[in-house]
C-alpha positions in Angstrom: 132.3 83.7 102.2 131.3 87.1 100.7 127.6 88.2 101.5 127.4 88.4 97.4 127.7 84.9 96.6 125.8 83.7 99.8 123.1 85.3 98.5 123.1 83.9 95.2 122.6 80.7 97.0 119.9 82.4 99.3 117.9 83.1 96.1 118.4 80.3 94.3 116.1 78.7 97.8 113.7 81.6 97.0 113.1 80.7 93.2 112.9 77.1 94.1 110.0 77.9 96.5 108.5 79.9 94.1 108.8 77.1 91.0 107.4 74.5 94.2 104.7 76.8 94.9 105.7 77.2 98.6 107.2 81.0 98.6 105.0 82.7 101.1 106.7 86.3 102.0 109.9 87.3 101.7 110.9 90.2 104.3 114.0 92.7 104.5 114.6 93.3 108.1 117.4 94.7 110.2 118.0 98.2 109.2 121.2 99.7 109.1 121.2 103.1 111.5 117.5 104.9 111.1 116.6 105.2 107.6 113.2 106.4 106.9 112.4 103.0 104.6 111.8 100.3 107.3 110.8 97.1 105.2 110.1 96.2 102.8 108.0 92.6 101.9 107.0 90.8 99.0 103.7 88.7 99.1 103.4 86.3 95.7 100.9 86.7 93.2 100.2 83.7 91.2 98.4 84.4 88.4 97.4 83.0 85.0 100.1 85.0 82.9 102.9 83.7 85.5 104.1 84.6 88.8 104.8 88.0 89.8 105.1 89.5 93.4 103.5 92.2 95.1 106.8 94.3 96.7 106.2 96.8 99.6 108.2 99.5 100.5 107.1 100.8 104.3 108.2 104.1 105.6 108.9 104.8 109.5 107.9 108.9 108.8 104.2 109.1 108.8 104.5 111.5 105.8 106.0 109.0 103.4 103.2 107.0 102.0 104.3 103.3 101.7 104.9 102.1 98.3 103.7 98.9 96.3 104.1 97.4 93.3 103.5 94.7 91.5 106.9 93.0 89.8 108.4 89.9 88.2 110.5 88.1 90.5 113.8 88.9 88.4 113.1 92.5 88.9 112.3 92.3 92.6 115.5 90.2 92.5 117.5 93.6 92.0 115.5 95.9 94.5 115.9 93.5 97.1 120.0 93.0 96.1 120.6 96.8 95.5 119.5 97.1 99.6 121.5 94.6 101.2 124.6 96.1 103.1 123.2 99.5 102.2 119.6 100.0 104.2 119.2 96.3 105.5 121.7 93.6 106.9 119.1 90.6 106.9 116.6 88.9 104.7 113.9 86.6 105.7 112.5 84.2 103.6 109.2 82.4 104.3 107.8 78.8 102.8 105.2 76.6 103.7 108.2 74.1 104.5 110.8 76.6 105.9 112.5 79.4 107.1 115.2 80.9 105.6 117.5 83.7 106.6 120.5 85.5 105.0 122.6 88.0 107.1 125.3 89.6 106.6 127.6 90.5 109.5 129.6 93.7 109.9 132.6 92.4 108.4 130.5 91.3 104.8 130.4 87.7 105.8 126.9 86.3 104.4 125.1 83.2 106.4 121.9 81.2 105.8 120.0 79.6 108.5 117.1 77.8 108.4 114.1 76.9 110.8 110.7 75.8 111.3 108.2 77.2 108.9 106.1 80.0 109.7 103.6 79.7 107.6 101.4 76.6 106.5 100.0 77.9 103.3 100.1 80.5 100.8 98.3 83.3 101.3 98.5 85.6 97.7 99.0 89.4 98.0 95.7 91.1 96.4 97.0 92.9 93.4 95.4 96.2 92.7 93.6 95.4 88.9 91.4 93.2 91.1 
């Protein structure tokens, strides 16, 4: 099946999690070559006006200063598609129930495993207007 509509399925898991209040971390791992951008993560932040996420962009050069900001999940949605295949070949998602992982092999074939959770609870990212 096409890594494009694997991963629609992939992130239908992550809004679930995040309407069940179990989406702990996402993480884009597994970069392509040796770009300078070597993750990037997204911690939740669930606040009164809604859930939004705090997405981190970390740099390998020690003169690029890693990036955050704060986003709706929609719009972390797009940063996170517009890198797969392009920077980063896997994504991990984290819950307080499981595991998830999308790849995509070299021939654009997506996959989702799942395993044992990693985390136990939810541990919000600390937004900066606090």
């Amino acid at each position: 099946m096409p890594y494009q509509d694997v991963f629609v399925l992939f992130w239908e898991q992550v809004k679930e999690s995040v309407h069940e209040g179990r989406f702990a971390k996402l993480t884009m791992a597994k970069t392509i070559g040796k770009p300078n951008l070597r993750n990037i993560f997204l911690r939740p932040i669930y606040a009164e006006d809604g859930f939004k996420v705090l997405l981190k962009l970390r740099y390998r050069s020690r003169d690029t200063e890693d990036n955050e900001d704060e986003l709706t999940l929609d719009q972390a949605h797009e940063v996170v598609k517009s890198h797969i295949r392009k920077s980063f070949l896997s994504v991990l998602l984290f819950t307080t129930t499981k595991d998830v992982t999308f790849k995509v092999n070299k021939k654009g074939v997506g996959s989702i495993s799942e395993a044992l959770p990693t985390f136990r609870e939810v541990t919000q990212a600390k937004s900066d207007e606090e």
